[in-house]
KOLPAVEX-142555 format. One record per residue (C-alpha): residue number from 1; residue in three letters; y, z, x. Coordinates in steps of 0.05 Angstrom, whole numbers, always signed. Each point is the difference from the previous one (the first is absolute). Example, Ala and Ser with C-alpha at 12.3 -4.5 7.8 and 13.67 -1.06 7.14 Angstrom:
<node nr="1" rest="Ala" py="-90" pz="+156" px="+246"/>
<node nr="2" rest="Ser" py="+69" pz="-13" px="+27"/>
This chain:
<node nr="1" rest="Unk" py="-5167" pz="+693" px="+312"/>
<node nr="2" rest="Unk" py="-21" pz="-71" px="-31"/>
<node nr="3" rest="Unk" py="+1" pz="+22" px="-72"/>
<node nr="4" rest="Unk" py="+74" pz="+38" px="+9"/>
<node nr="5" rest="Unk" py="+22" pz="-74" px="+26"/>
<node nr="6" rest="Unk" py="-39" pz="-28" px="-69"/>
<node nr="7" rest="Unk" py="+40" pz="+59" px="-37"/>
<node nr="8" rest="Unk" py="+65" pz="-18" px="+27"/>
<node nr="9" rest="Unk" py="-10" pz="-71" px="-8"/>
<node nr="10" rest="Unk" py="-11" pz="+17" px="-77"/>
<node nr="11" rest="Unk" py="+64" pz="+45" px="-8"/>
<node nr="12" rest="Unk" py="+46" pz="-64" px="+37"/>
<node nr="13" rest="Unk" py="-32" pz="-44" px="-65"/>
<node nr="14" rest="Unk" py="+10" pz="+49" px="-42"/>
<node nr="15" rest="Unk" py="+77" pz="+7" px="+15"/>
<node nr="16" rest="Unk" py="+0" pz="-74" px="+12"/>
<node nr="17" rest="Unk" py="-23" pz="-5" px="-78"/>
<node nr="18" rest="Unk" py="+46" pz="+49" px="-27"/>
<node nr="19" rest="Unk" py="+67" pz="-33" px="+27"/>
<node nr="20" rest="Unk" py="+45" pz="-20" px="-54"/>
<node nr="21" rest="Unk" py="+47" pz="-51" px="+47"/>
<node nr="22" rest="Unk" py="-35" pz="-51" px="+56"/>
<node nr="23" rest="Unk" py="+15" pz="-2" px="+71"/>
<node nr="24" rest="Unk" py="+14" pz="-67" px="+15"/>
<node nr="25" rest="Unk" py="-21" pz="-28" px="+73"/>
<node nr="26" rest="Unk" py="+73" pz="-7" px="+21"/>
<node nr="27" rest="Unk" py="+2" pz="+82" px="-8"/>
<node nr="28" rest="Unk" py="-14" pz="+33" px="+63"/>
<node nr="29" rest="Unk" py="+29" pz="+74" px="-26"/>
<node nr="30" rest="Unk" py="-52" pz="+58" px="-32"/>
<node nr="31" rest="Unk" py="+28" pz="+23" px="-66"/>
<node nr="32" rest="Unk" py="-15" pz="+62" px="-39"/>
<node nr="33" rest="Unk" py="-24" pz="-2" px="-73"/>
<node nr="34" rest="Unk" py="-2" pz="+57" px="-41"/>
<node nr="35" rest="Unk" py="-63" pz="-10" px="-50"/>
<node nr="36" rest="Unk" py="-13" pz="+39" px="-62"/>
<node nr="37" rest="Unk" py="-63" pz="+9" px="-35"/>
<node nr="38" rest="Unk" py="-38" pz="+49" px="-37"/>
<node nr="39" rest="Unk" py="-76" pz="+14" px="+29"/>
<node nr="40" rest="Unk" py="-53" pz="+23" px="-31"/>
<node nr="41" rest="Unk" py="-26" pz="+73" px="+30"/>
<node nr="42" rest="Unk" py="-49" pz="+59" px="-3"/>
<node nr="43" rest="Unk" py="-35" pz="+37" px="+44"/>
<node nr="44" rest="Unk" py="-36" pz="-32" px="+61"/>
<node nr="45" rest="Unk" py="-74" pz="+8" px="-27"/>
<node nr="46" rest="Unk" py="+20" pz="-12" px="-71"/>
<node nr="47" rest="Unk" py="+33" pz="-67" px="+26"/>
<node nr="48" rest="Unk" py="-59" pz="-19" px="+53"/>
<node nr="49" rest="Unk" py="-64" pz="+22" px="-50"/>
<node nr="50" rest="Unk" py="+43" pz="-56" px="-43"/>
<node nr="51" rest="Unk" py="+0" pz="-53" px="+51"/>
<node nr="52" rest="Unk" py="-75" pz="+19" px="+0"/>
<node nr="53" rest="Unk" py="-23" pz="+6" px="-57"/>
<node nr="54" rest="Unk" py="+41" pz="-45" px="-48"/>
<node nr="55" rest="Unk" py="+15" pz="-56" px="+50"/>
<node nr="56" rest="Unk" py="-62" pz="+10" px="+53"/>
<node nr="57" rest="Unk" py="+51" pz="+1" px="+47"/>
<node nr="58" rest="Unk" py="-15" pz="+32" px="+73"/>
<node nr="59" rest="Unk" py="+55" pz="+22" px="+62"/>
<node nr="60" rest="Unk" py="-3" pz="-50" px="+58"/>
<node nr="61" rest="Unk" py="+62" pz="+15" px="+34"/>
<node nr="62" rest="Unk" py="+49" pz="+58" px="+4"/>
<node nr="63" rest="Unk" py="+57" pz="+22" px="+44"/>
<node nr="64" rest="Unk" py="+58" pz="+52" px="+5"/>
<node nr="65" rest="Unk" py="+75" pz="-24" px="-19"/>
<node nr="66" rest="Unk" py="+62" pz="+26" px="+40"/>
<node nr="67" rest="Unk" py="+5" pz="+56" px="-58"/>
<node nr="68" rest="Unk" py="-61" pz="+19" px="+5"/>
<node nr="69" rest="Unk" py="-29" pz="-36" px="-63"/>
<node nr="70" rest="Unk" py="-80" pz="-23" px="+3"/>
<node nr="71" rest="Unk" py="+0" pz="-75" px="-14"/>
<node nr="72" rest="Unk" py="-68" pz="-20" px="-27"/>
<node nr="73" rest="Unk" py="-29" pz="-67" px="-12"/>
<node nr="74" rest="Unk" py="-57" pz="-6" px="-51"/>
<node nr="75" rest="Unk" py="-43" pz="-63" px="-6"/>
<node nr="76" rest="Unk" py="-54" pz="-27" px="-50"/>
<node nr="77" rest="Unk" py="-32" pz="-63" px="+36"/>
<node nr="78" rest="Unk" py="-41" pz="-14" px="-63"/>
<node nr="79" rest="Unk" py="+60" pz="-14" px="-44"/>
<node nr="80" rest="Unk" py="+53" pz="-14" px="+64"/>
<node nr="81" rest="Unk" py="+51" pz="+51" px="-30"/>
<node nr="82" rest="Unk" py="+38" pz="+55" px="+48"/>
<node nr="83" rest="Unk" py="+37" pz="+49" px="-12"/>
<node nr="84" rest="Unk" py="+53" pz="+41" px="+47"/>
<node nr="85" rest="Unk" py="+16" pz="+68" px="-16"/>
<node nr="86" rest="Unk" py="+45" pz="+56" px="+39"/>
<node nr="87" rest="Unk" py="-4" pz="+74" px="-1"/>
<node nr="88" rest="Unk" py="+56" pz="+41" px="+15"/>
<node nr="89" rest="Unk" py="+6" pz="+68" px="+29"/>
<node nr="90" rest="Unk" py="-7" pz="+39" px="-62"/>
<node nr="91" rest="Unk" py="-71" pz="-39" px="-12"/>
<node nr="92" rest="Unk" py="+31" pz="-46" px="-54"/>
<node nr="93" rest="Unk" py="-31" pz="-67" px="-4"/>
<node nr="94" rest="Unk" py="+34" pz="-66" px="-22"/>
<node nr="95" rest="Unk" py="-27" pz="-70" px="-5"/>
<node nr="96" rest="Unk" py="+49" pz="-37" px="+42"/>
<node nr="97" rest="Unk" py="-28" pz="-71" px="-18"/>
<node nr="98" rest="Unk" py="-61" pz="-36" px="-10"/>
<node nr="99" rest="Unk" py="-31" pz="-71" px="-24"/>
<node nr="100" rest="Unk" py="-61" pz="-47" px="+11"/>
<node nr="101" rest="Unk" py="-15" pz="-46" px="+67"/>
<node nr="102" rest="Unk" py="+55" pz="-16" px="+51"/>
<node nr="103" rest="Unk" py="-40" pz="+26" px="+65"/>
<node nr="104" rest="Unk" py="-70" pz="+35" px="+24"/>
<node nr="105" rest="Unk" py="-17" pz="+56" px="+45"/>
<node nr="106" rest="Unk" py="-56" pz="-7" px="+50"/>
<node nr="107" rest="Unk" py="-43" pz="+64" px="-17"/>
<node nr="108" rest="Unk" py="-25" pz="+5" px="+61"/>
<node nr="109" rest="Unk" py="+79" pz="+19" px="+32"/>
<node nr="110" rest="Unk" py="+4" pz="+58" px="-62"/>
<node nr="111" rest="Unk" py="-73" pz="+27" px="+19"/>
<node nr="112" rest="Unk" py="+18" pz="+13" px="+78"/>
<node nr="113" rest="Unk" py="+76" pz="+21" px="-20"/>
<node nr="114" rest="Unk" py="-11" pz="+51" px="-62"/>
């Protein structure tokens, strides 16, 4: 349950980051923003052994979206870069985002949870 909090934490930045017009303060009302962008996909394994291999990249966190997509987190504490990728019914896989620092995840929470 901890890392789906840490997941859904993530996706909130993420569509914080991707909004083209600020909220001010004074701006109580939710608004809808339709975002465009092109992903990068392939197959799940393709796409993970990636992560792996390329980026030495491993899964701490995943959860299940309201559709039914697999939101995954991957992290390399060595170079501080993550990744988030989702995976969608038809076993698709697109990087969503990723980057270097920003926040940590306690292995120990992962461990117990996956």
């Amino acid at each position: 349950m901890k890392y789906l909090i840490g997941i859904l934490i993530i996706g909130c930045l993420v569509l914080a980051a991707c909004s083209f017009k600020p909220v001010y303060a004074d701006d109580n009302s939710i608004k809808k923003r339709m975002i465009t962008k092109t992903y990068v996909c392939a197959t799940h394994k393709f796409l993970t052994d990636d992560l792996k291999n390329k980026h030495e990249e491993v899964r701490k966190g995943y959860g299940i979206s309201h559709n039914n997509n697999i939101v995954e987190i991957f992290v390399n504490k060595e170079k501080k870069t993550w990744t988030i990728i989702f995976t969608g019914t038809d076993g698709i896989s697109c990087g969503l985002t990723g980057g270097r620092r920003g926040f940590t995840f306690e292995d120990s929470v992962f461990e117990k949870e996956l």
